[in-house]
C-alpha positions as CSV (number, residue, x, y, z in Angstrom):
1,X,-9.8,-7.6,-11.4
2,X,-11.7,-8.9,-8.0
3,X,-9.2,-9.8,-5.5
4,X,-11.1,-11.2,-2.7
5,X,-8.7,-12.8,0.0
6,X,-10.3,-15.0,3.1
7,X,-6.8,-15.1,5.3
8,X,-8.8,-12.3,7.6
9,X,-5.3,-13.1,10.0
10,X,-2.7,-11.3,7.4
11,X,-1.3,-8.1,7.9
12,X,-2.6,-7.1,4.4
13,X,-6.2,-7.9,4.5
14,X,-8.8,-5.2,5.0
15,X,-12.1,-6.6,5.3
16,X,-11.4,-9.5,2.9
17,X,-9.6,-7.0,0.3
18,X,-5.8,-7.5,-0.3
19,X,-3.8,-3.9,0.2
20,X,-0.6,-5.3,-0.3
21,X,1.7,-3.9,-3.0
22,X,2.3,-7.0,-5.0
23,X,0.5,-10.7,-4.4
24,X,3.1,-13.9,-5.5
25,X,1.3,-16.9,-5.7
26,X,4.3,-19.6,-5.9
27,X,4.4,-23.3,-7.6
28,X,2.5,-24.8,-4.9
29,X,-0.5,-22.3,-5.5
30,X,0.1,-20.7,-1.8
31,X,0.4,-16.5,-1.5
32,X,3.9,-16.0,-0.7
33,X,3.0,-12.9,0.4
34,X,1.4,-13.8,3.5
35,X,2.3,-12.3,6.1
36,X,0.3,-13.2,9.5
37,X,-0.3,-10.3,12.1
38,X,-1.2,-12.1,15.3
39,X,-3.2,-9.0,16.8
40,X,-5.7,-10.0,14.3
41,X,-8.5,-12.2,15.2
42,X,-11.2,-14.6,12.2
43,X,-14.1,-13.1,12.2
44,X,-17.2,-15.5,12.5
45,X,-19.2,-14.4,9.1
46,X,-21.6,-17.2,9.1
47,X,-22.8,-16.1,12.8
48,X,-25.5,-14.0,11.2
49,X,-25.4,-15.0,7.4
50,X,-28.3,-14.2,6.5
51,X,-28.7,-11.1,8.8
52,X,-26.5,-9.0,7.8
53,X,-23.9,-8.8,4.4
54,X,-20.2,-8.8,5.7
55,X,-18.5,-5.5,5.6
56,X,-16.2,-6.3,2.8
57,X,-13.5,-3.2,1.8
58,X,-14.3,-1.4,-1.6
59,X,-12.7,-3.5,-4.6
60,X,-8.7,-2.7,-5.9
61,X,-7.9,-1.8,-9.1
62,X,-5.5,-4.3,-10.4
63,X,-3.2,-1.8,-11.9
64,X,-2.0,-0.7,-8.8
65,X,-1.4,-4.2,-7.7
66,X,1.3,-6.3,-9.2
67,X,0.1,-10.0,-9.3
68,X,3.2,-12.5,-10.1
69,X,2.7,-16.0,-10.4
70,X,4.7,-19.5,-10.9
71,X,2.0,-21.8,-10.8
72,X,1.0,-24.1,-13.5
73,X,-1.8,-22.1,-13.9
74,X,-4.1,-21.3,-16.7
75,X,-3.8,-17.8,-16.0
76,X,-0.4,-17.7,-15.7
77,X,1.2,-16.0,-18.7
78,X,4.8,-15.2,-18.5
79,X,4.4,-15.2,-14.9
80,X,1.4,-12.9,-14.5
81,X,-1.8,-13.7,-13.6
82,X,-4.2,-12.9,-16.1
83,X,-7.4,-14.0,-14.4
84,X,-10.1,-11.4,-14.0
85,X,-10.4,-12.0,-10.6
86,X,-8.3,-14.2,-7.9
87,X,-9.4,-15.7,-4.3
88,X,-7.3,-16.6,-1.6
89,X,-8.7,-18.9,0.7
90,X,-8.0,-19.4,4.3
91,X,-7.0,-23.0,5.0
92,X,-4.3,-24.3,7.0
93,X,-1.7,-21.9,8.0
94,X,-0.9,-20.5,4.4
95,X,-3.6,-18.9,1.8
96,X,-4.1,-20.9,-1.4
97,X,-5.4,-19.7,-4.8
98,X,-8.6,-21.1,-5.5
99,X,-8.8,-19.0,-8.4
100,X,-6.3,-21.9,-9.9
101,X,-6.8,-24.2,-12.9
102,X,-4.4,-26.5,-13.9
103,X,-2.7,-26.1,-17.2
């Protein structure tokens, strides 16, 4: 599973990669497991676009990731994600999954 994650401010991002243990994406299809570390700064990727590739962090194997979720989600089986791969986008102060389709 790609888990790609744009929230470049939370402690658990590593080059747009998620190294957290688990990833819960609640009801109102926002990562619960956020968690912001404010030495952190957003990178501007769009600055040289087409440049230079971003340095993104070698892709996770989704077995050592738990990925719980209690959206009303197509993926969401028994409160699971079953996508085969999930985004988190940076908007606001909380990351949303725009991986989400609505039941």
């Amino acid at each position: 599973m790609d888990i790609r994650c744009r929230k470049t401010t939370c402690f658990y991002n590593d080059r747009f990669t998620c190294k957290a243990k688990e990833i819960l994406v609640d009801g109102k299809v926002i990562c619960s497991s956020f968690k912001e570390d404010k030495t952190k700064t957003v990178p501007d990727t769009t600055a040289k676009l087409f440049e230079r590739t971003p340095d993104f962090a070698p892709q996770r194997d989704s077995k050592a990731l738990k990925i719980a979720c209690k959206a009303d989600c197509l993926f969401n089986r028994n409160g699971k994600c079953v996508s085969n791969g999930i985004t988190l986008n940076a908007v606001k102060e909380k990351p949303l999954c725009i991986s989400f389709l609505k039941k």
